[in-house]
N, C-alpha and C positions, 0 to 999 in steps of 0.2 A: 569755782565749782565746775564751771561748763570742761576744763582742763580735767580735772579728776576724771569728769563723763568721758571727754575723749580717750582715758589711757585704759576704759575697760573692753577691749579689745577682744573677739570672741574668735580666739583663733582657733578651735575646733571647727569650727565650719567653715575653713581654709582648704584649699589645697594642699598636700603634706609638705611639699617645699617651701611653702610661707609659712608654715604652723610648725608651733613647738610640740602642738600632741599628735601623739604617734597611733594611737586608736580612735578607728572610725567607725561613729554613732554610737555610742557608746555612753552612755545616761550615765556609769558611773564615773568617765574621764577625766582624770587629776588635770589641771592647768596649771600650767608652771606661768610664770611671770611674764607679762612682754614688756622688750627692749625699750617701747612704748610708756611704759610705765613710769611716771614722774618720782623721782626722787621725795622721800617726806622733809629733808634737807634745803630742796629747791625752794627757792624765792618765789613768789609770784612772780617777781617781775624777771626773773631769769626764765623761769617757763615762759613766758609769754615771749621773752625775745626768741626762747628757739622755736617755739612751734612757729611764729613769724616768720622767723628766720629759714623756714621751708614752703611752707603754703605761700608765704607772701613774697619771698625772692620768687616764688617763681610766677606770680602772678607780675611780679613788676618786670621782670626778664621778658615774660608775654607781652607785658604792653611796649616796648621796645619798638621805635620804629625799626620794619622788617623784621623781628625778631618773631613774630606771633607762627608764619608760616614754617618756620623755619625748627621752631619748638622739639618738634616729637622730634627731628633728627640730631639737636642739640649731644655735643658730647658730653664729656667731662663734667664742669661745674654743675650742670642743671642734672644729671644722672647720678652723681654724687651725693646731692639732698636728700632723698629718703628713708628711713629706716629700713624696707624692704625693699624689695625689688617691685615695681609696681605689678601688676598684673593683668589691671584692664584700661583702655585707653579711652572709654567711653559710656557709656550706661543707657540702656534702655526703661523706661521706670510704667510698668503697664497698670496702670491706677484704676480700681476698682471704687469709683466714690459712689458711697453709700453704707459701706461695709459688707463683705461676705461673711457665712459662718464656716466656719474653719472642719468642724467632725462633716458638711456636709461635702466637703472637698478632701483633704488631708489628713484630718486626726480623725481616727474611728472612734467612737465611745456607743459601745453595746450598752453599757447600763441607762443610757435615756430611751430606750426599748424595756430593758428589767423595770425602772422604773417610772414608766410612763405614766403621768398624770399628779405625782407627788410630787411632794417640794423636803427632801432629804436632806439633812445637816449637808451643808457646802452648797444647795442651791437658793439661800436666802442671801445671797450677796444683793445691795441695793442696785436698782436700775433707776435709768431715767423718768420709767412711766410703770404703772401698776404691772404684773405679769402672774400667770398662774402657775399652773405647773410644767414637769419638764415635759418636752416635747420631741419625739421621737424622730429620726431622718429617714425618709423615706429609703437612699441611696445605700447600694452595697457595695463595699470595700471587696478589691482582689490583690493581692502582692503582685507588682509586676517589675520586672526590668530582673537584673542577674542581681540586685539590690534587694530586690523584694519589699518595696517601698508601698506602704498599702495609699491607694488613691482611689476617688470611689468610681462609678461608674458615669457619674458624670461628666466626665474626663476621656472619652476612652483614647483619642488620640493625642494629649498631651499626656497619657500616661506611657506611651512608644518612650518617651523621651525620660522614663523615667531614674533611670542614671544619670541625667544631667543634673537634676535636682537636687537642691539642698531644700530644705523643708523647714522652716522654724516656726515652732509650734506653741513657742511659750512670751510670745511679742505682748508687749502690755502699754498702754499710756496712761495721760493725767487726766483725762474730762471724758464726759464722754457725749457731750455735745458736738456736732458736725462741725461749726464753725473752727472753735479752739481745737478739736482733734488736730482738723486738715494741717493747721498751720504747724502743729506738733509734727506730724508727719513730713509737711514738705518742708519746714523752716525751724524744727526744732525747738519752737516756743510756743509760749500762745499770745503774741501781740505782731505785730505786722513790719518790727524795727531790726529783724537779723534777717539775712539774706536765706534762700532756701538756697537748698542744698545743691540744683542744679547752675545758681550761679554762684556759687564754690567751685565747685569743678570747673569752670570756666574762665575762675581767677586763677585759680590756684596752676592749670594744666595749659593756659591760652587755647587755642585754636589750630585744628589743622585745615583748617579752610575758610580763606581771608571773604570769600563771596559768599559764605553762609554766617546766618547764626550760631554760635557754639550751643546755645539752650535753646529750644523748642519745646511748645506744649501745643500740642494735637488733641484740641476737645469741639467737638461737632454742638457748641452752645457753651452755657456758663453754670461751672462748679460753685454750691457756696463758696464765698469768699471772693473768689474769682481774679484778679490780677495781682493782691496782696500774696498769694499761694507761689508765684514766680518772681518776686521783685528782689531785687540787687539791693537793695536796702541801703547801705553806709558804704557799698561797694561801689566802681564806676561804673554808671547804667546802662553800658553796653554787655555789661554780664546779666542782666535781668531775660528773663526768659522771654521768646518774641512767640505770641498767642496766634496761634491758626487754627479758624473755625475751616472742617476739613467737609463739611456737608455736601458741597458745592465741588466737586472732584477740579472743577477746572481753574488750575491756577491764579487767573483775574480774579475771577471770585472769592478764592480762601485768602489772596494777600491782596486788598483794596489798594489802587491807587501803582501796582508795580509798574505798570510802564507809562510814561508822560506822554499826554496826548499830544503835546502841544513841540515837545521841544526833542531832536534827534539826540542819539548818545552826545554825539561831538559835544555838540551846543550843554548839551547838561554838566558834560566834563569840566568846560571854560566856566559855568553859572557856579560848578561845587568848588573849582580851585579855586576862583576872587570870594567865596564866600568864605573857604575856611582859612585864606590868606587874612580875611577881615577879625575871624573869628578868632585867630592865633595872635594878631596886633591886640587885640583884647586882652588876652589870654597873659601876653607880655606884662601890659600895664598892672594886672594885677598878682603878680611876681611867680606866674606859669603854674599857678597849685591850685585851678579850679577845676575839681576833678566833675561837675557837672557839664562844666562846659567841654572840658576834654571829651569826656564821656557825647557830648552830643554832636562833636565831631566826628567821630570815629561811629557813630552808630549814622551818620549823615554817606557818609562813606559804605559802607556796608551794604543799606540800603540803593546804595546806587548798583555797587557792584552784584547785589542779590536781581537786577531786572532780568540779568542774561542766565543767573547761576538757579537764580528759584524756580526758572518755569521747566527747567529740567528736572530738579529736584523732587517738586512733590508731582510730575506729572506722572503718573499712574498707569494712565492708559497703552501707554508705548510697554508695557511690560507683558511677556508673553501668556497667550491664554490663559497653558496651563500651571504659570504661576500664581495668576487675577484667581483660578477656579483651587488653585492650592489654601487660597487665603480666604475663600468666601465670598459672600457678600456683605454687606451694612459699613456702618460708621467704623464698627472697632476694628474690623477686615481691612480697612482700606489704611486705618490710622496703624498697624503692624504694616503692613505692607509700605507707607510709608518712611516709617521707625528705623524698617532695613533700608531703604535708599538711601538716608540719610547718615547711617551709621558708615556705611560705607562712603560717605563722600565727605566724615570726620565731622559730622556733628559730636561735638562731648557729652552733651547730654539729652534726650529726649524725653520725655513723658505725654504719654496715647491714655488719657483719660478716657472710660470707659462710653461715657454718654453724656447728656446735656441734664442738670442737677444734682439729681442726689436716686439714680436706678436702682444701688442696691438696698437702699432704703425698703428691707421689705416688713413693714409693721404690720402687716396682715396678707394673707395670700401667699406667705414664704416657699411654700414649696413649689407651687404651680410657676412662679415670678421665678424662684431660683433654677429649676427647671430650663427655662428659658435663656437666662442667663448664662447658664453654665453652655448651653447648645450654642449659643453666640461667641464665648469667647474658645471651646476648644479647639476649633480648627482653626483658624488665627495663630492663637498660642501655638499650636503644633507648629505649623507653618512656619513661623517665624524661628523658632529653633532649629527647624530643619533645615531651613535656608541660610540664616546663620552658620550651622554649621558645615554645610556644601560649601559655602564660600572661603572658609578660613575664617570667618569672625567672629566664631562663640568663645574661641580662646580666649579673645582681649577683650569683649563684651561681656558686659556684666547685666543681665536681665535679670530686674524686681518687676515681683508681683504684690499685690495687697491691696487693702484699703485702709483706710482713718484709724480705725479698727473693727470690732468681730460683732459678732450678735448672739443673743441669749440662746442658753439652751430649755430656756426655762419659756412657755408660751404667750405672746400678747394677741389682744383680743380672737384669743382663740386657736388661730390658726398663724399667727405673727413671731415675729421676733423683736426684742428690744435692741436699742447699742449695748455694746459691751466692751468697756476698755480694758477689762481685766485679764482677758488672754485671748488669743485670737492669731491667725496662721498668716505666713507669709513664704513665700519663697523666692532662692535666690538662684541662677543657671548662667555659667559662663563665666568667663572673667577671674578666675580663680577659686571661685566656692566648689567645695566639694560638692558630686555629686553622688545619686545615692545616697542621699543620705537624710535624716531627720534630727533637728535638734531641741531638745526641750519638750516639758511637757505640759499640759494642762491639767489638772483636775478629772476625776472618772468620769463627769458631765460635759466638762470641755467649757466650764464658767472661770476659771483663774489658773494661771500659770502659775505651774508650784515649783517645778524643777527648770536648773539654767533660766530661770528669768532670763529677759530679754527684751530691758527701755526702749524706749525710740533711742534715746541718744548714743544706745550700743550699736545702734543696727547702724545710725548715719557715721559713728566711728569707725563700722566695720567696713561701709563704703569707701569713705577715705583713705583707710589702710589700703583696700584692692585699690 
């Protein structure tokens, strides 16, 4: 099944040189077939050798000793495995937990104003918790960029960027419980036994930097769920994602224990090679296939090489005023600002969690909370695209926005909003998605995606494609 999932491919919201469809934003758009697409002929167990036969040669090509740095320059063989040409080299993934509402950022829907206070055929879909009627946004939509991409005013400088945008408007999952959403979102199930999706990229792409982490997760506290939302699962657990609490701007603080009080590089070098020399005599005996132990070799190694590579990394401060005053202040300010240093020094993957639980939880106080919220992450977001793209790296960067998913349009205790798995916005900038553009639709309310659906497991398939 998860194969059928992977070959629904949504190449409308491609760049036109990855895409087979030739009109852009376009709600009536025919999709022709991708190359992607598994044969009804195919075996399972033929599918599963070739999609192996790409993600996972290149995963075990990466773990090659010397092979890992060496990856992105690789010719031939490793460039030859794709179906497309790749597009992005890395991912920034800016997580919204709690859930945002979608018409109050990207989809306009004028009728929860017409019909403010009812509950109209389409807005009796079930919720988690009682709800009344619909409930109107305070926010007013403008068309902006040479796109004319409506985005509302709570935005006003990530709407600059509005041609960079792809807008997908019609995302939907299976629960809509916080726990099970997250793991849908970051790992594509609801149990805690497949890996998330940022160490796929990790297996699948190796490393262009042997003294960093390939995954990072930048959250200033703890998301429901919390380490199961990054775990390498079945994979080798040097792809699971390495957790920085980023509160504490100064380095020692956010990576406990980086530098040894006790003992000089030298000496730690001589302590790691007799130990992994020990650990490799092990590793023999039991006929060189424990990928646990492998795995805590090379994350042993890592961590040594991250003393001299991490305090440059996320240090912050060395970067010029008026870049610190480009991005803000607070947690998610610092954790963008971060996202770029990082991106730039070949992390694969990162994800800048919004704050410490569950902030966009707003079941009461929605607007005053969202309000707020929104004034927190636009300049940031701006920032971070903009710098991005001064640098050369919004080409091959692929920046997601979102949460778990969306919230009602219909009111809790009043003045609230419920979860909402049934449709709900996300967007995608850089890395080969179109911009300009929006795809999919919800509902006149903005409660269920009616047109271009759009599972999680397309949107994590459409990752993989870029």
């Amino acid at each position: 099944m998860w194969i059928n999932e992977l070959s629904k491919i949504f190449l409308c919201t491609l760049e036109p040189e990855t895409s087979n469809c030739s009109v852009l934003g376009d709600s009536k758009v025919k999709q022709t077939a991708s190359p992607m697409t598994f044969s009804s002929q195919l075996s399972r167990r033929d599918a599963i050798a070739r999609f192996g036969g790409g993600l996972g040669t290149l995963g075990l090509l990466a773990s090659l000793p010397g092979s890992a740095s060496a990856l992105p320059n690789a010719a031939s063989p490793v460039r030859a495995l794709p179906h497309f040409r790749p597009r992005a080299k890395r991912v920034i993934h800016l997580f919204m937990n709690g859930g945002p509402f979608g018409p109050d950022f990207f989809d306009p829907k004028p009728d929860l104003t017409k019909f403010a206070g009812q509950r109209p055929e389409g807005a009796d879909l079930r919720t988690e918790r009682p709800t009344g009627g619909l409930l109107p946004t305070p926010f007013k939509f403008a068309n902006h960029g040479k796109s004319g991409l409506p985005i509302s005013d709570l935005l006003p400088l990530t709407s600059l960027f509005a041609d960079d945008l792809c807008v997908l408007r019609s995302v939907y999952t299976d629960n809509p419980n916080h726990g099970p959403a997250l793991l849908l979102m970051n790992n594509g199930t609801m149990t805690p036994r497949v890996p998330a999706m940022g160490a796929w990229c990790s297996y699948g792409l190796g490393t262009e930097n042997q003294n960093l982490p390939s995954y990072v997760v930048l959250c200033p506290g703890k998301p429901v769920r919390f380490s199961i939302l990054w775990t390498s699962a079945f994979l080798p657990s040097q792809h699971g994602g390495s957790y920085i609490n980023h509160s504490n701007l100064d380095p020692k603080a956010m990576i406990p224990w980086l530098h040894n009080p006790r003992l000089a590089a030298e000496e730690q070098r001589k302590q790691l090679d007799l130990l992994a020399e020990m650990n490799r005599e092990h590793l023999a005996t039991r006929g060189g296939t424990d990928a646990a132990l492998q795995g805590r070799i090379e994350a042993m190694e890592t961590a040594y090489r991250m003393q001299f590579a991490a305090t440059d990394a996320f240090d912050i401060t060395g970067e010029p005023a008026a870049v610190r005053e480009a991005y803000g202040k607070g947690h998610f300010a610092n954790g963008c600002l971060m996202a770029r240093r990082l991106a730039e020094r070949g992390v694969r993957f990162t994800q800048v969690y919004y704050g410490n639980g569950q902030p966009w939880d707003t079941h009461s106080n929605h607007d005053t909370s969202t309000r707020k919220l929104g004034a927190d992450i636009d300049r940031p977001i701006a920032a971070l695209l903009g710098d991005l793209k001064q640098r050369g790296l919004l080409e091959d960067t692929l920046v997601v926005w979102g949460g778990e998913f969306g919230r009602t349009p219909v009111s809790e205790n009043g003045n609230g909003r419920d979860h909402n798995p049934h449709g709900f916005c996300m967007f995608l900038a850089g890395g080969g998605a179109r911009g300009g553009m929006s795809y999919g639709e919800t509902d006149s309310f903005g409660f269920k995606a009616v047109e271009n659906r759009m599972h999680i497991h397309d949107l994590h398939a459409t990752l993989l494609h870029l």
